[in-house]
PABA-131057 format. One record per atom (N, C-alpha, C, CB): x, y, z. Coordinates in steps of 0.001 Angstrom, whole numbers, plus 500000, padded with zeros to 6 digits. Glycine has a CB too. Layout:
// residues N
+--------+--------+--------+
|     xx |     yy |     zz |
+--------+--------+--------+
|      X |      Y |      Z |
...
+--------+--------+--------+
END
This chain:
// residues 73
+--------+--------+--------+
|     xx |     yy |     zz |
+--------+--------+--------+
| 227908 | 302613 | 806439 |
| 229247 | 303018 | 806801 |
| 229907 | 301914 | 807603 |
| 229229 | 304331 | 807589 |
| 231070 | 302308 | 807319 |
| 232211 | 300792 | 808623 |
| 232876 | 301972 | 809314 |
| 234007 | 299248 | 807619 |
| 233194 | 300851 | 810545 |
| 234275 | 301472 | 811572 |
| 233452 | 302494 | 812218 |
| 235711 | 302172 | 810866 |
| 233789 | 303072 | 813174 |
| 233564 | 304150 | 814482 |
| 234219 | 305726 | 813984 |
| 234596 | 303476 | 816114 |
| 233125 | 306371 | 814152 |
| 233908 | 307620 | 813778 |
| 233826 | 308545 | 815517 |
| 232930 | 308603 | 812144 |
| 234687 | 309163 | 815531 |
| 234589 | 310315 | 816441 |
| 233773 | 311002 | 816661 |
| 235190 | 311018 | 816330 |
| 233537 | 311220 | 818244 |
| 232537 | 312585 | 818505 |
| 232571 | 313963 | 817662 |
| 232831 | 313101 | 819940 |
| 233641 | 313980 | 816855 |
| 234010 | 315410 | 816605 |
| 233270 | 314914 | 814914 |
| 236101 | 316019 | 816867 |
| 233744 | 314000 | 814374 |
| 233775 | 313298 | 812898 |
| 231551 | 313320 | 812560 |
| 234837 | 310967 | 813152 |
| 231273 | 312661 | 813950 |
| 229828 | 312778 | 814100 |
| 229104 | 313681 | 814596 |
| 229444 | 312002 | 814627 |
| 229805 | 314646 | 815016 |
| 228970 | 316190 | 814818 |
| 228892 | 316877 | 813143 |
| 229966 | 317503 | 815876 |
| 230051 | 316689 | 812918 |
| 230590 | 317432 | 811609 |
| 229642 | 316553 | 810747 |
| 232452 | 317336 | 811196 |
| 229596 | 315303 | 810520 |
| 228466 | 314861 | 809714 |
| 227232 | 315001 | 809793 |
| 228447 | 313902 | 809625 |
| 226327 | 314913 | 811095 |
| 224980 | 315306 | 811470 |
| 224894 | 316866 | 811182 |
| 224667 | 314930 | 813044 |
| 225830 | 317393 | 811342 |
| 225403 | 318951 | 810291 |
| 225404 | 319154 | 809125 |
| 226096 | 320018 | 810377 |
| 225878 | 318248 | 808642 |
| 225902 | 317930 | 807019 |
| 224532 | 317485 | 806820 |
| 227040 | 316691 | 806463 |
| 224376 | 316149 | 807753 |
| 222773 | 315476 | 806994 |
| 221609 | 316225 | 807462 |
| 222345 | 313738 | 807465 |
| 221602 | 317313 | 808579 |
| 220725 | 318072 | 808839 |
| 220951 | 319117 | 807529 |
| 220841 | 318574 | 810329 |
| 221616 | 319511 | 807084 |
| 221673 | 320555 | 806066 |
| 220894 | 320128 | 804783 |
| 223160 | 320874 | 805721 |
| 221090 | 319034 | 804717 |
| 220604 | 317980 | 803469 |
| 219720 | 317326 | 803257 |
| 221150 | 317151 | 803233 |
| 219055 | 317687 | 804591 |
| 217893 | 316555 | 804748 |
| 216826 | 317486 | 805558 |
| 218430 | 314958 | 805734 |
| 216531 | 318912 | 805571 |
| 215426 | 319736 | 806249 |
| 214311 | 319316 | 805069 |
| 215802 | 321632 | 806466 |
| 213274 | 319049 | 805952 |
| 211969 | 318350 | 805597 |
| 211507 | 317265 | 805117 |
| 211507 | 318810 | 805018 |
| 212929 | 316590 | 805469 |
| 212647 | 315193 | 805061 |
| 212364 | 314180 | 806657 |
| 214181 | 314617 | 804031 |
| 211834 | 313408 | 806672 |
| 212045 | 312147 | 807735 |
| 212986 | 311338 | 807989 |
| 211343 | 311318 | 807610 |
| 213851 | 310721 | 808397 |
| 215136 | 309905 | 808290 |
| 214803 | 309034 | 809723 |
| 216782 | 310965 | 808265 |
| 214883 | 307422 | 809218 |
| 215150 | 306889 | 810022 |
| 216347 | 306080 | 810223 |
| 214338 | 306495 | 810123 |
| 217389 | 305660 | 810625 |
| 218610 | 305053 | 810693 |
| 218636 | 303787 | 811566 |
| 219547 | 306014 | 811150 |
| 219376 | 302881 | 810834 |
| 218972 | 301574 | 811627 |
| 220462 | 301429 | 812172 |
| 218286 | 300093 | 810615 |
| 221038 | 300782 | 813028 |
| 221777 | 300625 | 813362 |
| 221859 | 299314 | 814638 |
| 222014 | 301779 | 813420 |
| 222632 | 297838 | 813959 |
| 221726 | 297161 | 814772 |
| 223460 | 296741 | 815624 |
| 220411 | 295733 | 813868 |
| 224725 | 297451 | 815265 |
| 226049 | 297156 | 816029 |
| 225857 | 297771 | 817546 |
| 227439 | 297911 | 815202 |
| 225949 | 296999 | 818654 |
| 226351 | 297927 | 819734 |
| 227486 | 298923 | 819528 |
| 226703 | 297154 | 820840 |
| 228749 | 298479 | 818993 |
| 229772 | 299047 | 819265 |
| 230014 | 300736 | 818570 |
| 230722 | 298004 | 818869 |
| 228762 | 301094 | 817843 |
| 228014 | 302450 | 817095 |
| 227062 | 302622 | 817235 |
| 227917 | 302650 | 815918 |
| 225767 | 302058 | 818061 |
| 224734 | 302851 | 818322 |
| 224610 | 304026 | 818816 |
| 224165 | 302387 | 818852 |
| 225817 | 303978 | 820093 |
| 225379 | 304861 | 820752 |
| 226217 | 305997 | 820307 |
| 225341 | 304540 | 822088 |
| 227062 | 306235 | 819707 |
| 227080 | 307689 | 818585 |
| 226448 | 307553 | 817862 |
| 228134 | 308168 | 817805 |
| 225942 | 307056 | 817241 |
| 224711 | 307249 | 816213 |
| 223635 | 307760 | 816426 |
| 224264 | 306287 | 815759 |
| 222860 | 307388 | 817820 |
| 221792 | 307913 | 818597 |
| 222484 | 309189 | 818851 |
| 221312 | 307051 | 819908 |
| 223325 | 309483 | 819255 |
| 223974 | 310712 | 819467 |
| 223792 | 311959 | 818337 |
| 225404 | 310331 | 819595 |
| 224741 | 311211 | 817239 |
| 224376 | 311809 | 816014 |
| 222997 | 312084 | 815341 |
| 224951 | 311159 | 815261 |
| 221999 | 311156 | 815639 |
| 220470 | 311428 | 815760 |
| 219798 | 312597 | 816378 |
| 219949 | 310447 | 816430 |
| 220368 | 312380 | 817498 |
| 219857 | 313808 | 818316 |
| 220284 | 315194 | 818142 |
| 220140 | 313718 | 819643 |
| 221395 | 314869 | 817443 |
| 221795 | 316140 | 817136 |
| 221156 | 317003 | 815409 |
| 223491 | 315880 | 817223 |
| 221039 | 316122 | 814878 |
| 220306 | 315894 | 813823 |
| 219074 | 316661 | 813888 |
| 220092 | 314563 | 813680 |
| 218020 | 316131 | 814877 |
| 217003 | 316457 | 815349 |
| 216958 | 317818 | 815369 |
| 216820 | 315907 | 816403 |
| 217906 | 317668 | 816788 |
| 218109 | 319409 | 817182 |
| 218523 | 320263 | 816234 |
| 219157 | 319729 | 818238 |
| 218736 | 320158 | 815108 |
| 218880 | 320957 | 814041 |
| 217744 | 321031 | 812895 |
| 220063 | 320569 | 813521 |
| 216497 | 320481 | 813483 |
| 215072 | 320214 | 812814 |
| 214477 | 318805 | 811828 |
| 214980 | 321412 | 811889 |
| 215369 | 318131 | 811991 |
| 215200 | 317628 | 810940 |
| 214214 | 316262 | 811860 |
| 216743 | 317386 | 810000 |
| 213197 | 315592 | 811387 |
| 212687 | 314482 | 811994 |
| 213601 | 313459 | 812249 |
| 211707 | 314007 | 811306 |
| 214200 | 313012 | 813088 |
| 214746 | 311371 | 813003 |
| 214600 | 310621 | 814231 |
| 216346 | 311228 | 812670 |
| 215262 | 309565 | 814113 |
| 215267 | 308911 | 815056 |
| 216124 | 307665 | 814469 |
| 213897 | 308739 | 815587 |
| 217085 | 307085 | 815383 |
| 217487 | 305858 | 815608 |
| 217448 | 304408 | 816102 |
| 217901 | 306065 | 815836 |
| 217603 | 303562 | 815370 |
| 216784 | 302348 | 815693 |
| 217884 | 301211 | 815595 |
| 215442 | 302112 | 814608 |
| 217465 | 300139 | 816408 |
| 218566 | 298966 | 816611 |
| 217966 | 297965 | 815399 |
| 218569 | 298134 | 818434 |
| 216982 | 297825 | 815064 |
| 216081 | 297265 | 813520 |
| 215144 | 298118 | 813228 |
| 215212 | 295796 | 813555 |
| 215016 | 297296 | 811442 |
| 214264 | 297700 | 810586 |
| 213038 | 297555 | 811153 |
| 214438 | 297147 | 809442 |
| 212418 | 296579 | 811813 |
| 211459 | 296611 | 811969 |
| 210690 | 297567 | 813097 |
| 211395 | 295551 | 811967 |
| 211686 | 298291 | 814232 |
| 210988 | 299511 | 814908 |
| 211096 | 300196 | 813868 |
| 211544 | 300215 | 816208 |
| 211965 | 300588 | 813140 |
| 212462 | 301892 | 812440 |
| 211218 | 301775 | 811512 |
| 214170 | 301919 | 811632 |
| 210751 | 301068 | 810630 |
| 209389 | 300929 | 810134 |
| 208273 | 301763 | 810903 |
| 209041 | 299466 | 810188 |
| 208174 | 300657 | 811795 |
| 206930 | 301061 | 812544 |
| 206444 | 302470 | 812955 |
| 207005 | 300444 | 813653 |
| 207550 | 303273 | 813740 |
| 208169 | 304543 | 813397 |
| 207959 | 305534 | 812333 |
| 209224 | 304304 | 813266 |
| 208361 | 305078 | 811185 |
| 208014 | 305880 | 810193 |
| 206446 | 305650 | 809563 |
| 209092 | 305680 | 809192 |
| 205966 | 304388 | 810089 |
| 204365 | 304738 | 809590 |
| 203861 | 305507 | 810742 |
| 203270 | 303301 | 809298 |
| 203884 | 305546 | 811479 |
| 203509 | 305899 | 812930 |
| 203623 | 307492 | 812208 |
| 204729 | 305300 | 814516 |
| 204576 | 307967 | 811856 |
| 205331 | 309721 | 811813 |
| 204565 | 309831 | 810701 |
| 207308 | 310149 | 811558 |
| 203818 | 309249 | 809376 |
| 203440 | 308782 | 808151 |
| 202220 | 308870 | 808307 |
| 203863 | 307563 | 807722 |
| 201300 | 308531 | 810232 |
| 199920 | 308211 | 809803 |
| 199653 | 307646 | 809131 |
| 199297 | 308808 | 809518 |
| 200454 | 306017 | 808824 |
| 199671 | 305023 | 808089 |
| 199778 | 304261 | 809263 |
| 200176 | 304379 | 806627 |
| 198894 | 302882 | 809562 |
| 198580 | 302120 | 810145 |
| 198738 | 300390 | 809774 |
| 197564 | 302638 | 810289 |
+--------+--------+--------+
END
């Protein structure tokens, strides 16, 4: 995605991808300051609606992460 969306724009979507995504894992990379931190936002909210995630500034935590959640090594 481009550009900054709203607190309101990134609730309304994290209930979407929680709706869409129960039992799946999702990790999201996000390596812009100027959107991490709604994104992490949007992560958590995500969460709190069951879904596994987590947000990451690189691919390479966000990896690690998902083998980690994966039990691979």
């Amino acid at each position: 995605m481009t550009g900054i969306l709203t607190m309101n724009e990134t609730f309304i979507l994290s209930k979407e991808i929680a709706k869409l995504h129960q039992g799946n894992i999702i990790a999201l990379v996000d390596p812009k300051e100027e959107t991490y931190s709604q994104n992490a936002f949007g992560g958590t909210d995500v969460a709190n609606r069951g879904v596994i995630t987590q947000v990451f500034k690189n691919e390479k935590e966000a990896e690690e992460w998902l083998n980690e959640i994966l039990g691979k090594s």
